[in-house]
C-alpha positions in Angstrom: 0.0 0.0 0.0 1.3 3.3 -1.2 1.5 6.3 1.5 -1.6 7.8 -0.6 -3.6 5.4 -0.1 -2.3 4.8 3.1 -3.9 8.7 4.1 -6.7 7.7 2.3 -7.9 4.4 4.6 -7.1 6.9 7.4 -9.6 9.3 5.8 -12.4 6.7 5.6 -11.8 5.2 9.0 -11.6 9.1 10.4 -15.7 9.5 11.8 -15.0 5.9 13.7 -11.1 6.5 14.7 -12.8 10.3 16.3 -15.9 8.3 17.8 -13.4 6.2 19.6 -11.0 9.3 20.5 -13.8 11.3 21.9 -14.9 8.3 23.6 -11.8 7.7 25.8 -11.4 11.4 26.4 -14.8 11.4 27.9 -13.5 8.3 30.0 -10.6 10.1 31.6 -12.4 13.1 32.2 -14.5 11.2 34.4 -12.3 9.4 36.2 -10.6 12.7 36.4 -13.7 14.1 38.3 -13.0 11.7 40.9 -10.1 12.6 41.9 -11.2 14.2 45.8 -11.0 18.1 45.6 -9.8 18.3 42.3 -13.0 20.0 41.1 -15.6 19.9 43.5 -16.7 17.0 46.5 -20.2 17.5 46.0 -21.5 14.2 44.6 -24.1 15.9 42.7 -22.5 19.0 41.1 -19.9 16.5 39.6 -22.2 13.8 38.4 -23.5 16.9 36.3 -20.1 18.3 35.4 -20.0 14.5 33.9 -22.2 15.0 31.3 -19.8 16.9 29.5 -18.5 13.4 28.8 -21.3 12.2 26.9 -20.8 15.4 24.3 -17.3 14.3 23.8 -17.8 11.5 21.6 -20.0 13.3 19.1 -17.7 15.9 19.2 -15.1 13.2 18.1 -17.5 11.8 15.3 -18.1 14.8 13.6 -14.6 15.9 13.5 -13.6 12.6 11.8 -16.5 13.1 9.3 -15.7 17.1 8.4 -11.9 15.9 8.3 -13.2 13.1 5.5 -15.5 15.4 3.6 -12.8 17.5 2.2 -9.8 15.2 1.7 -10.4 13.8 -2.0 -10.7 17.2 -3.3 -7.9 19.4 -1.9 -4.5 19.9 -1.5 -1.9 18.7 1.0 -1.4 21.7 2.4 -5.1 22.7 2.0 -5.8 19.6 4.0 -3.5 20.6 6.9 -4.4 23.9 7.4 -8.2 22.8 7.4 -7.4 19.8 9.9 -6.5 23.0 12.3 -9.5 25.3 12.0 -11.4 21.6 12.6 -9.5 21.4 15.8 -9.9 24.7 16.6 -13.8 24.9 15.9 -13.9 21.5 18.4 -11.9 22.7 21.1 -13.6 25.8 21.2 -17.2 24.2 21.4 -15.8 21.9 24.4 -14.6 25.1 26.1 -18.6 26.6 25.8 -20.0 23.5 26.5 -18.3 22.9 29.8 -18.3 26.9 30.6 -22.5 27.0 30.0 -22.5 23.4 32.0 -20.6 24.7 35.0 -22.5 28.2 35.1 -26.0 26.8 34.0 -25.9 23.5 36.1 -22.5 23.2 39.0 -21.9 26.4 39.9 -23.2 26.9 43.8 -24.5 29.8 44.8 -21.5 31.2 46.9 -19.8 31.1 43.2 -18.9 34.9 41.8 -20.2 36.1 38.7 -21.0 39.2 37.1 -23.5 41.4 38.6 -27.3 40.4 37.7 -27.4 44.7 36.3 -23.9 44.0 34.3 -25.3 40.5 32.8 -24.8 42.1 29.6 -21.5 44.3 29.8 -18.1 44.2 29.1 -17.6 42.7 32.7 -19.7 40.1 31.9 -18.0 39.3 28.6 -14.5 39.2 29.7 -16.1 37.0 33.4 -17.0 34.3 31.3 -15.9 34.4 27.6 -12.1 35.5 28.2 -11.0 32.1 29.9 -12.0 29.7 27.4 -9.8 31.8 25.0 -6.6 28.9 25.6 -9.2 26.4 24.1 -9.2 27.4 20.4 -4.8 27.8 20.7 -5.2 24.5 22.3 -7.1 23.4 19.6 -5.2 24.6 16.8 -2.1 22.8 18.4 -3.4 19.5 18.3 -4.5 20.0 14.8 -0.7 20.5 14.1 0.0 17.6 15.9 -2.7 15.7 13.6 -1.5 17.3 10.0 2.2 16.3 11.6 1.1 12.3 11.9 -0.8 12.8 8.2 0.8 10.1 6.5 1.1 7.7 9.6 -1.6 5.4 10.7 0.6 3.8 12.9 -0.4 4.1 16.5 -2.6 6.8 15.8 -5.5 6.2 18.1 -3.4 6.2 21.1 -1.5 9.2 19.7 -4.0 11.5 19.4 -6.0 10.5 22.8 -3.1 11.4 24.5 -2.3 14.6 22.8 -6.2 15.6 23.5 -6.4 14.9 26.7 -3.2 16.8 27.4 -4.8 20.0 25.4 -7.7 19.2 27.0 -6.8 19.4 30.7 -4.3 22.0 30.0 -6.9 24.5 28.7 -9.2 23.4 31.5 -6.8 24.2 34.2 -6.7 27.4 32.5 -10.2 28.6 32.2 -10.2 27.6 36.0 -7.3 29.6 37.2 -8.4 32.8 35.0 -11.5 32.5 36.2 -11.2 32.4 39.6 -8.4 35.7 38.9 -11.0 37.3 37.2 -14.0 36.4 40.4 -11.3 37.4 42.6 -10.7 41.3 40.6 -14.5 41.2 40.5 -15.5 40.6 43.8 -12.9 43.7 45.2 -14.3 45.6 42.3 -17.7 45.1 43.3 -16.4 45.4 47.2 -14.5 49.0 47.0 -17.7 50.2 44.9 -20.0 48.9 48.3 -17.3 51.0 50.3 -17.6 54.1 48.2 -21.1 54.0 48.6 -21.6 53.0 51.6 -19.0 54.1 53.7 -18.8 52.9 57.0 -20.2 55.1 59.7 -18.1 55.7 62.5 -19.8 55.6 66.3 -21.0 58.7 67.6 -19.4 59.5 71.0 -22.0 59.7 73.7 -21.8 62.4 75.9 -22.1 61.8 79.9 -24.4 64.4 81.6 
């Protein structure tokens, strides 16, 4: 079997080979989740933060079957530089889908977040859209890694499983640690404001008769 047609069996078999990627991905990240105090000991809040698992695999599926639909009729070149915006696109919905999951479904109520009268500012853009930003570069990364390992089907399964779950959890542990930078800059924002307004009142000294 020539290396062309060698890319090409890879190209047939992509929609199963990114089922089955997106499939142990959503594994690990579960047994991730139980690691204790890694992301939350509430039993219930991570049994929800779980179901970003089952997205996973789809996720995986239709990346293999956007990768296939363009391979027979473009360039090498063309192919590699698409393979990345695919990445990139992927990454980027598993960044929104875990942030609207945590917001929408794990976040408690002690959690900070923009001001119910900001919802819709620049506060509230940067709170919760400016931390997923490392998922995209993550995901444009590991579709380097991909148009790197074109031409070899060898191992490639394993390969890439590994290199997404290390993008994955990488950008992860990002959007965590900015966010809680960016709860932390809100909440003495929203805390000197209180001050200003409402400064504290000093006793009045009572006088003996």
């Amino acid at each position: 079997m020539t290396t062309h047609e060698n890319t090409k069996g890879q190209y047939r078999r992509a929609p199963v080979n990114g089922l089955i990627i997106g499939t142990i991905i959503g594994v690990a990240w579960v047994f991730v989740l139980l690691i204790p105090g890694l992301f939350t000991n509430d039993p219930s809040r991570r049994a929800r933060m779980d179901l970003v698992a089952l997205v996973l695999p789809i996720l995986g599926l239709i990346t293999g079957a956007w990768e296939r639909s363009f391979t027979s009729r473009r360039y090498s070149a063309q192919i590699e530089h698409r393979i990345k915006v695919i990445c990139a696109a992927m990454m980027t919905a598993i960044g929104i889908i875990m942030a609207v999951t945590f917001y929408t479904l794990v976040a408690s109520q002690h959690t900070l977040h923009a001001p119910a009268r900001a919802a819709y500012s620049t506060k509230a853009f940067i709170l919760y859209l400016l931390p997923l930003m490392m998922f995209p570069c993550a995901g444009w990364a590991l579709g380097g890694v991909r148009a790197n390992n074109i031409h070899d089907a060898r191992w490639i399964i394993s390969k890439m499983s590994i290199m997404a779950g290390v993008m994955l959890f990488l950008s992860v542990a990002f959007w965590f640690t900015t966010s809680l930078l960016i709860e932390v800059l809100f909440f003495f924002r929203i805390l000197s404001v209180f001050l200003i307004t409402h400064p504290l009142q000093q006793p009045t000294p009572t006088t003996t008769k």
